[in-house]
N, C-alpha and C positions, 0 to 999 in steps of 0.2 A: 161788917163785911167790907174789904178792901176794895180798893179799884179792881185790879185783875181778877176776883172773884165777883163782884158784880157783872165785871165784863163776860164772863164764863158765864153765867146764868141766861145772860143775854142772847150769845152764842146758841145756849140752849132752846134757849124759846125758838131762836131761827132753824135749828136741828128739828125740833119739832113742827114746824111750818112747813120744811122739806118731807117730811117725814107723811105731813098729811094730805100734800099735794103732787107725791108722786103714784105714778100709773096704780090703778087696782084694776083685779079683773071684773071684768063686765062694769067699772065704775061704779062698784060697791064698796065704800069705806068700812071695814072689818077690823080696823086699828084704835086701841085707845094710847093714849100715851101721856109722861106724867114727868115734869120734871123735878127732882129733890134737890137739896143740899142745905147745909147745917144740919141740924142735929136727925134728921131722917135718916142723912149719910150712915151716921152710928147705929140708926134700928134696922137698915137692911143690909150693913154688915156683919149685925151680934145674928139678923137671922141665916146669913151666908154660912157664920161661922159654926151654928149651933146645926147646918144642915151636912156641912162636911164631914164637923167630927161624929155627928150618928151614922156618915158612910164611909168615914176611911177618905175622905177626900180631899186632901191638903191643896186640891190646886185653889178647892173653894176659899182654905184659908186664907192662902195667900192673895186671893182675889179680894177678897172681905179688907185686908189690909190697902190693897189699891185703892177702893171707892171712900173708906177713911181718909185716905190721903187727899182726893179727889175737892176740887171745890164746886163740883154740882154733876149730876145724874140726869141724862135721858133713859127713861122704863119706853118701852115700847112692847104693846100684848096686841097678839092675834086672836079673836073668835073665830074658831080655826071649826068652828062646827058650823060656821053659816055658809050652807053650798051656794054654787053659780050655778048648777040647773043642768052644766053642759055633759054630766057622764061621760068624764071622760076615763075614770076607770085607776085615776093615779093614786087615789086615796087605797087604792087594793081592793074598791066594789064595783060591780058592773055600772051602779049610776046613782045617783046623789040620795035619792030616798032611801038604798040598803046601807049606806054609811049613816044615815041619820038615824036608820032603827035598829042599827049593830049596837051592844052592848057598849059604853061608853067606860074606857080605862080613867077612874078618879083619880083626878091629881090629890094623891093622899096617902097615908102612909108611907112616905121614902118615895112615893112614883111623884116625879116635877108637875111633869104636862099631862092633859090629860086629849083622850083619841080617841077614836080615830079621828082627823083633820083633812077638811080638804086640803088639798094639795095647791091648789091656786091659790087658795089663804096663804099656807107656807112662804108661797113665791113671792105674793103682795107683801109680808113683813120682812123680808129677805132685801127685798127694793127698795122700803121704804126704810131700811137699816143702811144700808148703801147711800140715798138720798140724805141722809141723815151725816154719817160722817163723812160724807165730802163739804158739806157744810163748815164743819167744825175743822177740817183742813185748812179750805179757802180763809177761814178766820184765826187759823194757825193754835190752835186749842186740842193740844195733844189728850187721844182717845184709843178707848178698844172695846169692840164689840163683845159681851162678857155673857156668855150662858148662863153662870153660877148666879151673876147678878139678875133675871130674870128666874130664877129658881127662887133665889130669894126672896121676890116682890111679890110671886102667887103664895110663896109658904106663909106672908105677911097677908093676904087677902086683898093685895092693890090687883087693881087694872080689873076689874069687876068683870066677867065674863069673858075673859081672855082664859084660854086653852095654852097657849105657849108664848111666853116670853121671852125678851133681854135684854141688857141693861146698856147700856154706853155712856160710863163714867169720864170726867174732863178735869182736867188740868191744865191750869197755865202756869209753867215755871222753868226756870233755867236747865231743866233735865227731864226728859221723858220719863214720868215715872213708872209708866205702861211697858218701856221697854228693856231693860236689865233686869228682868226677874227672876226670881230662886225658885224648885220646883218644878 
């Protein structure tokens, strides 16, 4: 591993530091998060890849070519089933115990995430994505918050009791690789 990719690892670990020290509701940590790169890079891209072309979804492809390219990965997963208690009704039930004994959608067969989720979960990985690449700005480590790649990660079995993922691949080099993209 090179200089500028050991440094991008580095970065990484700081992305994930932001990531697990910013705000949660009611200061319940509900975030696992997991950083890759070398040859992982290539197992959650074949799985990117192998999950677009069973749905028609070339963006996945060309996303799968990104995190390849990429010299390390922040995963970031939400247990988007551990409620805060406070009913407040966003999740679509009147209050946390009918969303915990509503029928649970499997992340399975072609479905990513699996729900219902509370809703302040949501917001806590939402923040803690946000926390996350402004880190990797301030250290000038070109990234993008990547849906397909948190699809990937649960279809691979990472981030153990995470409900909804994504991914935030990095790069360090003379051109954005995140930004001229085809698709």
């Amino acid at each position: 591993m090179g200089g500028e990719e050991s440094a991008v690892v580095v970065v990484a670990r700081l992305m994930e530091l932001a990531a697990r020290t910013a705000p949660k509701g009611k200061g319940t940590d509900v975030l696992v998060t997991q950083v890759i790169s070398g040859d992982e890079l290539g197992t959650l891209a074949r799985a990117m890849r192998a999950f677009g072309e069973e749905r028609g979804f070339s963006f996945f492809l060309r996303d799968a070519g990104n995190i390849e390219d990429s010299d390390a990965c922040l995963l970031i997963g939400a247990k988007g089933r551990v409620h805060t208690g406070l009913n407040c009704g966003g999740c679509g039930y009147a209050t946390c115990e009918e969303m915990i004994a509503a029928p649970v959608t499997p992340a399975q067969g072609g479905i990513p995430f699996s729900g219902p989720n509370c809703v302040i979960r949501m917001a806590d990985i939402g923040i803690a994505l946000g926390s996350a690449v402004k880190t990797a700005s301030i250290h000038n480590v070109d990234n993008r918050i990547m849906y397909s790649g948190g699809v990937g990660a649960l279809m691979l079995g990472w981030l153990e009791g995470c409900t909804v993922a994504y991914a935030v691949p990095l790069k360090a080099s003379g051109k954005n690789i995140f930004f001229d993209r085809t698709h």
